[in-house]
C-alpha positions as CSV (number, residue, x, y, z in Angstrom):
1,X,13.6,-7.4,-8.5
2,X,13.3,-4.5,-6.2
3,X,10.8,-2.2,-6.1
4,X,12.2,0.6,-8.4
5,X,12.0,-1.7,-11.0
6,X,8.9,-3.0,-10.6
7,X,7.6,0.6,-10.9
8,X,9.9,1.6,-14.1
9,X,11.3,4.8,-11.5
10,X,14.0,6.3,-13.3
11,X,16.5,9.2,-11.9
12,X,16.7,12.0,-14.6
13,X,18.9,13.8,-12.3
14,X,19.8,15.1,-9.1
15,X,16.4,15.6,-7.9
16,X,13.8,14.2,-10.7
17,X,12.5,10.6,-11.3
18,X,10.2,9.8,-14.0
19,X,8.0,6.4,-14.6
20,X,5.3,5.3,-17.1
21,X,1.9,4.4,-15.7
22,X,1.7,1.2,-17.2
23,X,-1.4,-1.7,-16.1
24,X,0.8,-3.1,-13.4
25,X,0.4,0.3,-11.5
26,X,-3.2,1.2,-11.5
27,X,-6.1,0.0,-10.2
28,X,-9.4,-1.4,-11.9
29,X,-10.8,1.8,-12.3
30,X,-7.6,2.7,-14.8
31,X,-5.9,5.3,-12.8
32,X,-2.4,4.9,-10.7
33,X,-2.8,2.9,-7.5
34,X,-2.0,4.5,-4.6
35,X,-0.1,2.3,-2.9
36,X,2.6,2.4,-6.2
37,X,2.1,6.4,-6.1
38,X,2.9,6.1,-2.4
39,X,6.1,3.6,-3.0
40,X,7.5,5.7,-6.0
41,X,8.0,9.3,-3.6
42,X,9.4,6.9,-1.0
43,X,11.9,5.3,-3.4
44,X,13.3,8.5,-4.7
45,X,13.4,10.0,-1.3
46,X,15.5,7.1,-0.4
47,X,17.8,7.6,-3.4
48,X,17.8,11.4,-2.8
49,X,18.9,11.5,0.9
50,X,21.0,8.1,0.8
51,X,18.7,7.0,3.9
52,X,15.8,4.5,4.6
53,X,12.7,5.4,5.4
54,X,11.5,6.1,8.8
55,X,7.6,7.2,7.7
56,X,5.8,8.3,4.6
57,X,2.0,10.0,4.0
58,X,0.8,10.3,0.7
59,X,-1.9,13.0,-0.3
60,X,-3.6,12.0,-3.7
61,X,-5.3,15.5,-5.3
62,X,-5.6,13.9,-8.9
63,X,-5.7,10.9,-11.2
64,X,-3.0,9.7,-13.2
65,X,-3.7,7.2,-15.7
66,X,-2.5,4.7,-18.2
67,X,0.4,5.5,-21.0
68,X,1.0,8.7,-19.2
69,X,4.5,9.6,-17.9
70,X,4.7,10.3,-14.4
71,X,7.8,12.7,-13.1
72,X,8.8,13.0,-9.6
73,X,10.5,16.2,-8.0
74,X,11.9,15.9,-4.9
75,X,12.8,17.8,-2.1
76,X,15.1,17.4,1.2
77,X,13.5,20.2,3.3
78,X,15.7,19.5,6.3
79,X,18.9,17.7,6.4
80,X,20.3,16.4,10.0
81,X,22.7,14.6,11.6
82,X,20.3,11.3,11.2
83,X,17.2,12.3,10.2
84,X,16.3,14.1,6.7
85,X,12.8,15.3,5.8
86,X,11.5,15.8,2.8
87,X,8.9,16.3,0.3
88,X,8.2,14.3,-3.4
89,X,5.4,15.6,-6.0
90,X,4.3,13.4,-8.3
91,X,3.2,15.4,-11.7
92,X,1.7,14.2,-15.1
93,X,2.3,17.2,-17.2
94,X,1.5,20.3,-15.3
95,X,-1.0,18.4,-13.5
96,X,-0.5,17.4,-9.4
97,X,-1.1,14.1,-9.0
98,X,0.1,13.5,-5.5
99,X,2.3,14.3,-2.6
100,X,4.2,12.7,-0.6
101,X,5.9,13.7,2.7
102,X,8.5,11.5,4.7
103,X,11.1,11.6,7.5
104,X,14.6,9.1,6.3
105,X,17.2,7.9,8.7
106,X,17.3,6.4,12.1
107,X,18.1,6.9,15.6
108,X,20.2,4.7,18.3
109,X,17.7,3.2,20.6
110,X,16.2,-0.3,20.1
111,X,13.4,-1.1,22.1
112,X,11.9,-4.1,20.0
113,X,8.4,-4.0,18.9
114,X,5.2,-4.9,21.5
115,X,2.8,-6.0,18.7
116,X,1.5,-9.1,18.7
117,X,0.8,-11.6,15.2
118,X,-2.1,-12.9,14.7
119,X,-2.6,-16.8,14.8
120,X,-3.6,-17.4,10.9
121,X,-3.3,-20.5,8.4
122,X,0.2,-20.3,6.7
123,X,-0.2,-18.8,2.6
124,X,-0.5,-22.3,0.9
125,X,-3.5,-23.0,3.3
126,X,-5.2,-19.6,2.3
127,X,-7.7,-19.8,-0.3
128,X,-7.1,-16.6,-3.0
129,X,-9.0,-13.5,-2.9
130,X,-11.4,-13.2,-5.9
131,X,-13.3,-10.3,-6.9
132,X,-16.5,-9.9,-8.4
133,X,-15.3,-7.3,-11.2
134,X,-12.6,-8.4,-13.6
135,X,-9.4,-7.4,-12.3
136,X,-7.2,-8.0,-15.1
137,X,-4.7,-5.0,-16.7
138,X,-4.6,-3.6,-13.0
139,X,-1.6,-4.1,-10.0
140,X,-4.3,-7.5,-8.6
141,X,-3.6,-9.3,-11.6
142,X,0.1,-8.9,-10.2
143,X,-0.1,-9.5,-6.6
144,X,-0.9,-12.8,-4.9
145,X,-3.2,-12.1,-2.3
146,X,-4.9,-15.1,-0.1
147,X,-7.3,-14.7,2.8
148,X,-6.0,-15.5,6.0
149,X,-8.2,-14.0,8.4
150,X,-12.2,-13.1,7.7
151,X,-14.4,-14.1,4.6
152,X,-13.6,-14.4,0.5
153,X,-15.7,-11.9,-1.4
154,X,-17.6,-14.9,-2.4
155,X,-18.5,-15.6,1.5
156,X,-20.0,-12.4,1.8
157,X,-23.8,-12.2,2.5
158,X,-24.7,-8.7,3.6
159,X,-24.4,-9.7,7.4
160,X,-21.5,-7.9,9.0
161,X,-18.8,-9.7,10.1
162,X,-15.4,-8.6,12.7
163,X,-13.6,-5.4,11.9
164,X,-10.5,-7.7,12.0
165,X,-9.2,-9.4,8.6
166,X,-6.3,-10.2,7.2
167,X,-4.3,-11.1,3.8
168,X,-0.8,-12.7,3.1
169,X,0.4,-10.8,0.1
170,X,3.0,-12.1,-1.9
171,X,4.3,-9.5,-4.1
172,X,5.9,-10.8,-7.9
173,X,9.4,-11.6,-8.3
174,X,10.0,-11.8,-4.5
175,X,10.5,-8.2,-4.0
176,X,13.2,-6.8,-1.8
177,X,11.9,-5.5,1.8
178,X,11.8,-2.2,1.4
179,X,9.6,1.1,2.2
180,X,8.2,1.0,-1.7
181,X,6.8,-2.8,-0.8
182,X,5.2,-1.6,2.3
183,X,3.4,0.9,0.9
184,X,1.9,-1.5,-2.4
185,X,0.9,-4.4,0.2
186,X,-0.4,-1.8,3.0
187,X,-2.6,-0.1,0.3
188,X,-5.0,-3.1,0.7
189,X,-6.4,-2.0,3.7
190,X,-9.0,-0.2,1.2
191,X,-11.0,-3.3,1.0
192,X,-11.1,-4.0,4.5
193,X,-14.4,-2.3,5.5
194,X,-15.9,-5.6,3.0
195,X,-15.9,-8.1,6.2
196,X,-17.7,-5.2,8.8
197,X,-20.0,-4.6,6.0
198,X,-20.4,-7.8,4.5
199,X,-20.7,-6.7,1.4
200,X,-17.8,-6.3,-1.5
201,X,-16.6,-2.7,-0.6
202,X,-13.1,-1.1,-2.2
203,X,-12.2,2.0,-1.8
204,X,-10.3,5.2,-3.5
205,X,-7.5,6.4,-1.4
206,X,-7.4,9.9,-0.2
207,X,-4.3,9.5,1.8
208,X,-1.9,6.8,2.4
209,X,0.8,6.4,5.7
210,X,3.4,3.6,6.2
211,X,6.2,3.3,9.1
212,X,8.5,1.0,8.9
213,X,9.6,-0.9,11.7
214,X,12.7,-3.2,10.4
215,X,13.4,-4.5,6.7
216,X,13.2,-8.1,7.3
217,X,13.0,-10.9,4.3
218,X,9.8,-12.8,3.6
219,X,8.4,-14.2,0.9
220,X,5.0,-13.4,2.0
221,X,3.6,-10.3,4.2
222,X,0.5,-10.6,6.4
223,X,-1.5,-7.6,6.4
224,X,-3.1,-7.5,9.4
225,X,-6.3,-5.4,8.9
226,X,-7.7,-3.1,11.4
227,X,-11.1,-1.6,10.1
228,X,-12.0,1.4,12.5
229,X,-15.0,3.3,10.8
230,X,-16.8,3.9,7.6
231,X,-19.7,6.8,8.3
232,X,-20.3,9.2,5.5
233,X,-19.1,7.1,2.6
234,X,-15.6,7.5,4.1
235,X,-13.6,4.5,6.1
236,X,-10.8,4.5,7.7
237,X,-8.5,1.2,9.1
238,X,-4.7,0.6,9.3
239,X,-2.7,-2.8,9.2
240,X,0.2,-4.3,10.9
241,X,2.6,-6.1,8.2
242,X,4.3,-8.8,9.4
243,X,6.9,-11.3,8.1
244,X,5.8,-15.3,8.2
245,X,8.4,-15.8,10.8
246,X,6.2,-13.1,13.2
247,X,8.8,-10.0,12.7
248,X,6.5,-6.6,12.3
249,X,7.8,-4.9,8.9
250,X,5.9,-1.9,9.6
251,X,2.3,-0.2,9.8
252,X,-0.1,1.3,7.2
253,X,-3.0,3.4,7.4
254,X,-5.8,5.4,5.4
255,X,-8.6,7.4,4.8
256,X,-10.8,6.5,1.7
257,X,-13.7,7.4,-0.6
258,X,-15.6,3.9,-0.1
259,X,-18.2,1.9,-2.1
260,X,-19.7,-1.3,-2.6
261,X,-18.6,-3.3,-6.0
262,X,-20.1,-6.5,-7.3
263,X,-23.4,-7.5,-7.4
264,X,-25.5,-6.9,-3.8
265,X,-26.1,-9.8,-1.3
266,X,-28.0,-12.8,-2.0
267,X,-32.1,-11.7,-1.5
């Protein structure tokens, strides 16, 4: 399955998509996740401008939520000899949703990539990540998410922990590496700020970014979580996404509206 499919994107014509947000798209709260907002400008970018993505920032401005239909305009603002940028708004009705903006293409120098894996327990040796609120009828009750790195929302007290986590994300039906993955795994970084804090914390996206790096298989993606702040209710972190093997896929970042969820600590 790629990721068009697993979002239900379908091109009306040369430069309109349209997809129903259905429970495997949104998040508990019952609006559209951002990380499948995110992935569904970047896959009809890619279709659009017959390139691969080289980065992509959403801006979320409204909610979008279940048994709605979803259209997606696009436009290629600027079309070179190997980069194309452009623009895709997402709309439910006459209603902005979100925005996304993104460079497509590539260059001609290779350089590698300087980053450096963590050392973490392989998937099978991950215990899951549980939440305290039911997650079912949202996109967690269609991810596979273990804990690799830092504590299970179970594990946390209310004493603050490293800024440093991270999850191995296995996304269903073995998705093909692509942009639109990146984005749905990298989204987790909004529950990051939980091992700093020590407390359950999730947060609503304001804005998402992923780069991509190469398109390498893997069955499972390690998103390497970076927490950097949360002051004023708002957090911000990023993540490196890596293959098993140690290849980086890409980068993700955000800024988000955070809170706690689930019952307080213990006391």
């Amino acid at each position: 399955m790629d990721v068009a499919e697993f979002l239900g994107l379908w091109r009306r014509d040369e430069s309109t998509w349209t997809f129903e947000v259905v429970d495997r798209l949104i998040t508990p709260g019952r609006f559209l996740y951002g990380g499948c907002g995110l992935a569904a400008g970047l896959v009809a970018l890619e279709q659009a401008a017959a390139r691969p993505t080289i980065y992509g920032v959403a801006q979320y401005v409204a909610f979008a939520q279940p048994g709605e239909t979803a259209t997606v305009s696009v436009d290629l603002a600027a079309v070179g000899q190997r980069i194309t940028q452009g623009r895709a708004t997402i709309h439910v009705g006459e209603r902005e949703v979100l925005t996304v903006v993104a460079a497509l293409g590539a260059g001609t120098l290779d350089g590698g990539s300087w980053a450096t894996m963590p050392s973490v327990p392989p998937p099978e040796g991950c215990p899951p990540r549980r939440f305290h609120s039911p997650m079912s009828g949202s996109v967690f009750e269609h991810l596979d998410v273990r804990v690799a790195l830092g504590r299970t929302f179970e594990q946390l007290d209310g004493t603050p922990g490293p800024a440093d986590s991270a999850l191995w994300v296995r996304v269903p039906h073995h998705l093909d590496p692509s942009a639109g993955t990146l984005a749905i795994v990298g989204d987790l970084v909004s529950g990051g700020a939980s091992q700093p804090m020590g407390r359950p914390v999730m947060g609503r996206s304001l804005d998402n970014t992923v780069r991509v790096a190469t398109r390498a298989t893997s069955e499972w993606i390690l998103c390497d979580i970076r927490m950097h702040a949360l002051v004023d209710g708002i957090g911000q972190g990023m993540a490196f996404l890596w293959t098993q093997d140690g290849v980086l896929l890409g980068t993700a970042s955000q800024s988000m509206a955070a809170r706690v969820i689930g019952p307080g600590p213990p006391g």
